[in-house]
C-alpha positions as CSV (number, residue, x, y, z in Angstrom):
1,X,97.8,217.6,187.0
2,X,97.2,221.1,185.1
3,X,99.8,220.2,182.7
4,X,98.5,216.8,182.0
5,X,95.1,218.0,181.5
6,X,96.4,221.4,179.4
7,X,98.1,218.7,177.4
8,X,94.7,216.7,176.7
9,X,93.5,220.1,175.6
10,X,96.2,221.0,173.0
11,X,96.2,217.7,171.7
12,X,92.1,218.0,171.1
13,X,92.5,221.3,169.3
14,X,95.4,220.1,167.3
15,X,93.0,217.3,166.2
16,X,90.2,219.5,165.0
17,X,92.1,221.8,163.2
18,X,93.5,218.5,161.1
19,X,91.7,219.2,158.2
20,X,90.4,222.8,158.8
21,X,89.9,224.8,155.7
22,X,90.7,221.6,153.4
23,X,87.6,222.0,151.4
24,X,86.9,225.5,151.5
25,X,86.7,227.5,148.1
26,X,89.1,230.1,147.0
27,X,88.5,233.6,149.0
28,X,85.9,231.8,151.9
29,X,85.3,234.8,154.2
30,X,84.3,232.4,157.1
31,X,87.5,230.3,156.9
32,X,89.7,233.6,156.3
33,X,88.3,234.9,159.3
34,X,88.9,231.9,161.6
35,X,92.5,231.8,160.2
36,X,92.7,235.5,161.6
37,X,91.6,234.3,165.1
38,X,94.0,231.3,164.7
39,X,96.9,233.4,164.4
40,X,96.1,234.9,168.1
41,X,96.3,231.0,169.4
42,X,98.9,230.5,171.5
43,X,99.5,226.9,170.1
44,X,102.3,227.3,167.2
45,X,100.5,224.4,165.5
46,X,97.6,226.5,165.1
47,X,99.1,229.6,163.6
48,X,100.9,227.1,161.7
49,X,97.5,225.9,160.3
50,X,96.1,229.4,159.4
51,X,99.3,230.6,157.7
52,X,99.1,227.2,155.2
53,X,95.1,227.7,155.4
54,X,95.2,231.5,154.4
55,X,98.2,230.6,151.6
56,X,95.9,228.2,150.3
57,X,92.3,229.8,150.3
58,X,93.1,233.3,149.8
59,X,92.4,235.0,146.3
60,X,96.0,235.8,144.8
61,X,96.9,239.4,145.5
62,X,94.2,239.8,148.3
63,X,95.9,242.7,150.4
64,X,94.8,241.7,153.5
65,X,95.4,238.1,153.5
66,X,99.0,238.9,152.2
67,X,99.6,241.3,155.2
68,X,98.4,238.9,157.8
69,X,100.9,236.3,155.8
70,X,103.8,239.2,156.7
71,X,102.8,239.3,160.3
72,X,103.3,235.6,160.3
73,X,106.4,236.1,158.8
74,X,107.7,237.2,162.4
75,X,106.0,235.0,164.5
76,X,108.1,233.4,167.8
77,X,108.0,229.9,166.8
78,X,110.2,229.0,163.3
79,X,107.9,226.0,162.9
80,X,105.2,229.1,161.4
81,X,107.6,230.6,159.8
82,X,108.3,227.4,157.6
């Protein structure tokens, strides 16, 4: 029963973060800053989302967005690593 209901879970928060950061303007400290927590997730799809969210809305040659791009870099799961 746990799994099945940890499932449900997963599958909600895979379906919010759908279109997170889609819309958000180039250097938006509020989505950058959720992308930071979203690496932490333990859901690959999630630090999946932030690494194509921070590539996307970070400012070209922003330092700290590039080293949190690195960390991603050795994640566990290949599918963030893509």
């Amino acid at each position: 029963m746990w799994k099945r209901f940890h499932n449900v879970l997963r599958s909600r928060h895979r379906k919010r973060l759908e279109n997170f950061g889609k819309d958000a303007p180039s250097g938006d400290a509020k989505v950058l800053d959720d992308c930071r927590q979203l690496l932490k997730d333990e859901d690959w799809f999630a630090r999946k989302v932030a690494v194509e969210t921070i590539a996307k809305v970070s400012k070209k040659g922003d330092e700290t967005q590039l080293s949190l791009l690195y960390t991603a870099l050795e994640d566990d799961d290949i599918f963030v690593r893509e």
